[in-house]
N, C-alpha and C positions, 0 to 999 in steps of 0.2 A: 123609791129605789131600795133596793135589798143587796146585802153582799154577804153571801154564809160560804160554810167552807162542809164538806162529808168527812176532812177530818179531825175539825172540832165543831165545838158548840160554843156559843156566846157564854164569856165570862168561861167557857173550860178550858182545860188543861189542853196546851200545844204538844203532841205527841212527840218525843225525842228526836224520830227520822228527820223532824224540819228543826233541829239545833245544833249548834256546834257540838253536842253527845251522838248524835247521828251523823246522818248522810248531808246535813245543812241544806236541805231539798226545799224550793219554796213550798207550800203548802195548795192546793189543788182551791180557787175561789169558783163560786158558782156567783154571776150577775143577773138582778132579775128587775124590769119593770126601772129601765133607762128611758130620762124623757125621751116624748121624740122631738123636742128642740134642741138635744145636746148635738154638739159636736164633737167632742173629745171627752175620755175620759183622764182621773189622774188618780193613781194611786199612792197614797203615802201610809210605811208601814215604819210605826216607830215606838221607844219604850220611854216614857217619861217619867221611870222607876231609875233612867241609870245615875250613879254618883255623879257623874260629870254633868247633868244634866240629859237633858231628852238627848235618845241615841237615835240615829235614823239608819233604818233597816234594809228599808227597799224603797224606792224613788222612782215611777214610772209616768212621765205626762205623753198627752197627746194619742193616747190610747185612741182607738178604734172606739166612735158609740155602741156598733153593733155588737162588739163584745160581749158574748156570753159567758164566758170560761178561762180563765185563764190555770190552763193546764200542770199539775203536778210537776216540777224542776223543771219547768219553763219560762223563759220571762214572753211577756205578752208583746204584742206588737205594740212600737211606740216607740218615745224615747227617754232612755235612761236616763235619769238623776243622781247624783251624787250622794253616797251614803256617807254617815259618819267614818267609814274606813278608809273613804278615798276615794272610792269607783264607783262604777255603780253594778246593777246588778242587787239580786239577794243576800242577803246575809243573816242567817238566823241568830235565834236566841240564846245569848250568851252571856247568865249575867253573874257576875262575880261571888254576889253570895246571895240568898233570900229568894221569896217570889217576885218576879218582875211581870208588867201587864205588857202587854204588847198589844198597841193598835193597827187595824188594817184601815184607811178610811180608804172612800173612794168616793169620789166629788164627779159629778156632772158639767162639763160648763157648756156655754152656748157658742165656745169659739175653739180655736187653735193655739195653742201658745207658741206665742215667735223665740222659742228660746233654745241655746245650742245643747248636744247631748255633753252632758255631766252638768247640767245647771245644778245649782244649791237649791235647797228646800224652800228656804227663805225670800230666796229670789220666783219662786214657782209659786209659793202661796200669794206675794204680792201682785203676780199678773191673775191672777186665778181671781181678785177681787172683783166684783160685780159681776161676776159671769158664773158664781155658783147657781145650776139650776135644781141642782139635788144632793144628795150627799149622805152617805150608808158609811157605818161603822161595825166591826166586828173585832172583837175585844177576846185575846187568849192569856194565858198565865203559862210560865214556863217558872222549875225551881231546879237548878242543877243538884244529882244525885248522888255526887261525891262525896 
């Protein structure tokens, strides 16, 4: 499974539009080569550069497998997750001082998770257990320019 984005590259620089310096816009994924035993997907986009510990970003399970695309300042069909801010929903990269990495993963599983909109992370990684059938990473760097 593959998850890239047209507007960055692995390990590159997250372009400002998708940060709190910009329009805070999620950022445009492209999905490629979803088994075909998934049923759902989950996205978890988070920076484990922040002081307080890993910050989470974006939180979306139960995604659609056929998912190709998940469109520029849109959330994908599914249901939302709890970020570090509180809600769910997108929230870009905003980090207090230095480069922070910022990860998108996106996990395959073979089932649906019975879980309500704003679950926690934490709670969504432990039903996700045994039922990873793939699992794509795409990795940006964001440094505020002030």
């Amino acid at each position: 499974m593959k998850l890239t984005s047209p507007v960055f590259a692995n390990n590159g620089t997250i372009p400002s539009e998708y940060t709190c310096d910009g329009n805070d816009l999620s950022p445009e994924l492209i999905i490629d080569d979803v088994p075909s035993n998934a049923k759902s997907l989950v996205l978890i986009s988070d920076d484990p550069d922040a002081p307080v510990g890993t910050w989470d970003h974006w939180v979306v399970f139960n995604i659609p497998a056929a998912t190709k695309e998940i469109q520029k300042g849109k959330e994908p069909k599914g249901i939302g997750g709890r970020n570090s801010w509180g809600r769910t929903g997108y929230g870009g990269p905003c980090p207090p001082s230095g480069t922070h990495r910022y990860f998108f993963k996106l996990y395959a599983l073979d089932i649906m998770l019975n879980l309500p909109q704003g679950a926690a992370k934490k709670d969504i990684e432990k039903e996700m257990q045994g039922h990873i059938a793939a699992k794509a990473e795409l990795m940006g760097t964001y440094k505020r320019s002030r």
